[in-house]
C-alpha positions as CSV (number, residue, x, y, z in Angstrom):
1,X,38.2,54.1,-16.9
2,X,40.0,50.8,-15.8
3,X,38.5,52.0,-12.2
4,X,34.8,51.8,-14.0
5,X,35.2,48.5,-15.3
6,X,36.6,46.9,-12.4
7,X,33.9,48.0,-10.3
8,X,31.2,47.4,-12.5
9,X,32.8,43.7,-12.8
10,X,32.8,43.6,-8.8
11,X,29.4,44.6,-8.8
12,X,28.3,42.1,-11.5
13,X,30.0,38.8,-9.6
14,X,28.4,40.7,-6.0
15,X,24.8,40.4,-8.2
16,X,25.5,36.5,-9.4
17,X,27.0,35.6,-5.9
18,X,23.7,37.3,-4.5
19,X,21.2,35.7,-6.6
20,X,23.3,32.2,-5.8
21,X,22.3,33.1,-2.3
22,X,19.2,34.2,-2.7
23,X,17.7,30.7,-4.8
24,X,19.7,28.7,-2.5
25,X,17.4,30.2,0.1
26,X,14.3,29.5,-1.5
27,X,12.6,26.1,-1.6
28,X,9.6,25.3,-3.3
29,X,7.3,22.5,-2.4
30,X,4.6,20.7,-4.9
31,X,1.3,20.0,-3.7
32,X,0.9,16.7,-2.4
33,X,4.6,16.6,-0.9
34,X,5.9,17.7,2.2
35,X,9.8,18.6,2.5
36,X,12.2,17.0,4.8
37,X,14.8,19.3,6.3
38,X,18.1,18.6,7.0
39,X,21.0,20.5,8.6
40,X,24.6,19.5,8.1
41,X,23.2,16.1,6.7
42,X,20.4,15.7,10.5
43,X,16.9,15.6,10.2
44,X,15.5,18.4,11.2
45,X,12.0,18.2,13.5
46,X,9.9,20.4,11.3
47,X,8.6,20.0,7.9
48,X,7.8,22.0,5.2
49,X,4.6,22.0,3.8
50,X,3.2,23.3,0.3
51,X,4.4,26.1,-1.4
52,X,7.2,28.7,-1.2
53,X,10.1,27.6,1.9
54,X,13.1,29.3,3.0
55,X,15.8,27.6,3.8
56,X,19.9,27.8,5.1
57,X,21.9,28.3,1.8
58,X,24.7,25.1,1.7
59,X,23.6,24.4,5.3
60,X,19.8,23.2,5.0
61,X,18.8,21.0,1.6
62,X,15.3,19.9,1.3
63,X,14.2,16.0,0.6
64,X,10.8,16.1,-0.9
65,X,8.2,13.3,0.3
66,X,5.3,12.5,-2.1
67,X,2.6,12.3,0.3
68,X,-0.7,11.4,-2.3
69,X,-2.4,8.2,-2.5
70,X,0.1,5.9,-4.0
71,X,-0.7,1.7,-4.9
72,X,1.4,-1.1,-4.9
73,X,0.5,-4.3,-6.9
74,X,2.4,-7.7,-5.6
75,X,2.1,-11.0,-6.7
76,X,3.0,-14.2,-5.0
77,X,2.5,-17.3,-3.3
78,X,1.2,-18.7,0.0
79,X,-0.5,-22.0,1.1
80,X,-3.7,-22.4,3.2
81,X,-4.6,-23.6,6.9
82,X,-5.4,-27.1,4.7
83,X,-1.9,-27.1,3.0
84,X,-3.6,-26.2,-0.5
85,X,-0.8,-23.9,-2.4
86,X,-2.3,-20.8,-4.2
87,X,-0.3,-19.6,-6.5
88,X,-0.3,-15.9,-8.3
89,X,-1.9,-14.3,-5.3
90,X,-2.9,-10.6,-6.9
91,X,-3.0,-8.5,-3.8
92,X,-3.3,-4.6,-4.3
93,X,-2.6,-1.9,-2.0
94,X,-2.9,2.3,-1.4
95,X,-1.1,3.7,0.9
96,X,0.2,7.3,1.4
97,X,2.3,9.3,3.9
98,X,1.7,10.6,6.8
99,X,3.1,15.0,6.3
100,X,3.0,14.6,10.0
101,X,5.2,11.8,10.4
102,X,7.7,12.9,7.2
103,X,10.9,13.4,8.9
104,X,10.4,10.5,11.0
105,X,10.3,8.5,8.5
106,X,12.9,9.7,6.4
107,X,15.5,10.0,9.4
108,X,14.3,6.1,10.1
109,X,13.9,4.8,7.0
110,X,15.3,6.9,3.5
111,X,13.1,7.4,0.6
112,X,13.4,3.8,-0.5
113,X,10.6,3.0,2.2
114,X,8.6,1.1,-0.3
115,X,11.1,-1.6,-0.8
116,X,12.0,-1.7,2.6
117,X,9.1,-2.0,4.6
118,X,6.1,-1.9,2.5
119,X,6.5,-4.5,0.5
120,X,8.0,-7.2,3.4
121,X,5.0,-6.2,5.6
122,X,2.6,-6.8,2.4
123,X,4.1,-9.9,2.1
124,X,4.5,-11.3,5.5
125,X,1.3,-10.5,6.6
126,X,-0.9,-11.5,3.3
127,X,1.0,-15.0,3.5
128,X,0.6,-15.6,7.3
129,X,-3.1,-14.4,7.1
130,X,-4.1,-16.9,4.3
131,X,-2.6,-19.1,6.4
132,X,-5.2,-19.3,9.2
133,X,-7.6,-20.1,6.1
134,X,-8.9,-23.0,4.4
135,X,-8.5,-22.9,0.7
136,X,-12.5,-22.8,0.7
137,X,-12.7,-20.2,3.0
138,X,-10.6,-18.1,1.5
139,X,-12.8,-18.4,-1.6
140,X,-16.1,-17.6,0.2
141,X,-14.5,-15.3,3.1
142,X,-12.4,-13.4,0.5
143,X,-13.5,-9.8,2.0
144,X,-12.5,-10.9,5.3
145,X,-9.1,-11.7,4.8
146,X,-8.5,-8.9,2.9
147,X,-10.3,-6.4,6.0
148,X,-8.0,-8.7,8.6
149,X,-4.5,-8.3,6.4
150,X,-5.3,-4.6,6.1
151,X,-6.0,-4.1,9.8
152,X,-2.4,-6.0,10.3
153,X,-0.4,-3.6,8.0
154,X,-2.4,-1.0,9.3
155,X,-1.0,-1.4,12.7
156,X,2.8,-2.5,11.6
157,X,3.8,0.5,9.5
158,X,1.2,3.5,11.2
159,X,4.2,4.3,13.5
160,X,6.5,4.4,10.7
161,X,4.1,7.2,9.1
162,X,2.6,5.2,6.3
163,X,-1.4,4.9,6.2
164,X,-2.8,1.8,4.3
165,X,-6.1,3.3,3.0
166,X,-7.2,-0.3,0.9
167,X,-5.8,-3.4,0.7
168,X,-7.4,-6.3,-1.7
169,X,-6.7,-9.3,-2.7
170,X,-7.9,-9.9,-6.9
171,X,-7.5,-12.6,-7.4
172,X,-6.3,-16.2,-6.1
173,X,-5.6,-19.4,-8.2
174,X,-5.5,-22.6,-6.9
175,X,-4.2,-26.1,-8.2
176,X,-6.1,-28.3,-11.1
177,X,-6.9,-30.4,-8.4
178,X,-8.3,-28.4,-5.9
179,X,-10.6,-26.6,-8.7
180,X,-11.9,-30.0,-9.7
181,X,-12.6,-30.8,-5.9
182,X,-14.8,-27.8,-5.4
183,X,-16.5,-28.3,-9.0
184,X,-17.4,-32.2,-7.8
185,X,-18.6,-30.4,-4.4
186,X,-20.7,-28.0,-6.1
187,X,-22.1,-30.9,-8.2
188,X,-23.1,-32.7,-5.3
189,X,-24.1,-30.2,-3.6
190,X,-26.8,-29.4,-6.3
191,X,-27.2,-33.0,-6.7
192,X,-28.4,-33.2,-3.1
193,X,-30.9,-30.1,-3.0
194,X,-32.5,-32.2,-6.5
195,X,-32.8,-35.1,-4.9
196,X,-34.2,-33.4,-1.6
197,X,-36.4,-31.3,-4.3
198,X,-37.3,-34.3,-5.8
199,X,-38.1,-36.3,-2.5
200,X,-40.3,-33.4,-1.2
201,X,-42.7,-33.3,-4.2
202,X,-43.1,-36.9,-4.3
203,X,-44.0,-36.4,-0.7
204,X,-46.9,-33.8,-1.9
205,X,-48.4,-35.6,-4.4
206,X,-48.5,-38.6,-2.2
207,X,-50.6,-36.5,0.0
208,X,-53.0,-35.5,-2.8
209,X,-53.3,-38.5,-3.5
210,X,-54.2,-40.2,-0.1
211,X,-56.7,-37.6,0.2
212,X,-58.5,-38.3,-3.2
């Protein structure tokens, strides 16, 4: 009887110690990630994509990389080509990950890529675009900048394995004073095309008239 039991319990701890075994084999990535192996603590080359994944129990653990469109929102400051400071700079940007490029950037970077590179190149490249603008420009060339600081970032972190799909910028705020500059230009401005308005149909009616 004592014999019964004791292989019964050996059998029971051989099941648990098998099932250990077998979910510590089994790996199970969500779709939109991609899993980063690692061996003894190394990157491995390959990556595992969606689904069910076998791995090394104790020797292989999985990192899993979210890979779908993610956005960043930053706010800050810059000045212009014409020294104008713009504060509260809304700039917004998707990026994602490349599955191809995973590992590399894990076994480069860590997970906390987006505070480590994202946001710097975001940053450095939004400020030193605006500025090779004049605060006017960048009012009326808005698109532009935005198309010429995504094309930057674009080429900075694409070898890291992060794709910038949109970058924008939402909004820009200027100083009191430089508001009430453009607002006195704009006045002129439409001051000017009156008086030219004004000038031309004098000019017709003056010809009417002479030909009466």
């Amino acid at each position: 009887m004592k014999n019964k039991e004791r292989i019964i319990t050996i059998m029971i701890c051989l099941g648990i110690i098998i099932l250990i075994i077998l979910f510590g084999s089994i790996r199970t990535v969500g779709t939109g990630y991609v899993g980063v192996k690692t061996r003894f603590g190394k990157v491995q080359d390959e990556t595992i994509q969606e689904g069910l994944n076998f791995k090394l129990p104790f020797i292989e653990k999985v990192e899993k990389i979210d890979c779908r469109t993610q956005k960043i929102e930053y706010e800050m400051e810059a000045s212009s080509k014409d020294l104008q400071k713009i504060n509260n700079i809304k700039v917004a940007v998707n990026y994602s990950v490349d599955k191809q490029k995973a590992n590399i950037l894990y076994r480069e970077i860590g997970k906390d890529f987006k505070s480590v590179i994202i946001e710097p190149a975001i940053y450095e490249t939004v400020k030193s675009t605006i500025a090779n603008y004049t605060a006017e420009e960048l009012v009326t060339k808005r698109q532009e900048v935005s198309t010429l600081a995504q094309e930057i970032i674009t080429n900075k972190l694409n070898d890291k394995g992060i794709n910038i799909t949109s970058l924008s910028m939402v909004d820009l705020s200027f100083s009191e004073e430089f508001d009430k500059a453009i607002e006195e230009k704009q006045i002129v401005e439409q001051q000017t095309q009156q008086a030219k308005y004004e000038l031309e149909k004098a000019k017709v009616e003056n010809e009417k008239k002479i030909e009466n």
